[in-house]
N, C-alpha and C positions, 0 to 999 in steps of 0.2 A: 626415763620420760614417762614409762607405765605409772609408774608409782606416784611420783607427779600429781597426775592425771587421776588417780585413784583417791590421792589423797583431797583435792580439789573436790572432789564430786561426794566425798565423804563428810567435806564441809558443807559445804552448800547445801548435802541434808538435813544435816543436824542444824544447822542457823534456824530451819524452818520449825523446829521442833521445841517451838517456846512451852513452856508450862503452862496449865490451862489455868486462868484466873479464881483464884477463891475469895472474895472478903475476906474482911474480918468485921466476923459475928460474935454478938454475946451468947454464949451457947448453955449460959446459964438458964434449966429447965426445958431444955431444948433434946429431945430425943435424936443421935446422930444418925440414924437409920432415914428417918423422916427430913433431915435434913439435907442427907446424900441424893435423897430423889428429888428433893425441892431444885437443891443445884444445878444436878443434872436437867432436869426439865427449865430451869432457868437461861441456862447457858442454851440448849438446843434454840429458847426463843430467839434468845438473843441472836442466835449464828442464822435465823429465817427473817431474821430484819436486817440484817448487813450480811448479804449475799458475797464474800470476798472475792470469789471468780464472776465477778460479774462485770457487764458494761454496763448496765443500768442503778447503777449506784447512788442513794437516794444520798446526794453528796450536800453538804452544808457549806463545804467552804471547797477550791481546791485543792487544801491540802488536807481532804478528807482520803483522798487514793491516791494513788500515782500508777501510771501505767508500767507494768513490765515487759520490756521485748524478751527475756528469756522464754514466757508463758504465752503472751501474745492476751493477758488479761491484765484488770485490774488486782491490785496485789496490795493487802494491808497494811495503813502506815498510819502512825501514833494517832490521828485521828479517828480516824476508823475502828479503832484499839481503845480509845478512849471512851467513843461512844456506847461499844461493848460491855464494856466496861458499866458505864450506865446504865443501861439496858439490866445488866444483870444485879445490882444494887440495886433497883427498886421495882424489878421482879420480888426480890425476897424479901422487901422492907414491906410489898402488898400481899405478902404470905405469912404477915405479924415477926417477921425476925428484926431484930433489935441491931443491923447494919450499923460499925461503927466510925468504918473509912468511906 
């Protein structure tokens, strides 16, 4: 039953452990150093406009969040993911990169 239990809790971390989103950029003439910090700073915007643990969720539709009772917060779903997602495409496409998805 330990094991179980173990193994259960072992999923349920890793479910949460999605990859973090990169486009896809033309990186033709594109310095990857400068590109790494762009990222990074893009994504950080993106994650101070779609707050995930939050109940104040600047929501578009319902099925921008869905409440979770394991956390007792809101908890990100394809929506919310999607938006991110925007957020971070046109961070970089207003930092001259050449975004191709």
């Amino acid at each position: 039953m330990r094991d179980v239990r173990l193994l259960i809790l072992s999923l349920l971390l890793l479910s949460g452990c999605a990859p973090a989103y990169r486009p896809l950029v033309d990186m033709r003439g594109v310095d990857p150093v400068d590109f790494k910090q762009d990222l990074a700073e893009c994504r950080a915007y993106a994650a101070q406009r779609i707050p995930y643990n939050s109940h104040a969720l600047p929501l578009e539709s319902e099925d921008d969040a869905a409440y979770d009772p394991n956390y007792g917060s809101i908890s990100p779903t394809k929506g919310t993911i999607k938006r991110e997602k925007r957020i971070i495409r046109r961070c970089l496409m207003g930092r001259g990169y050449r975004v191709l998805d």
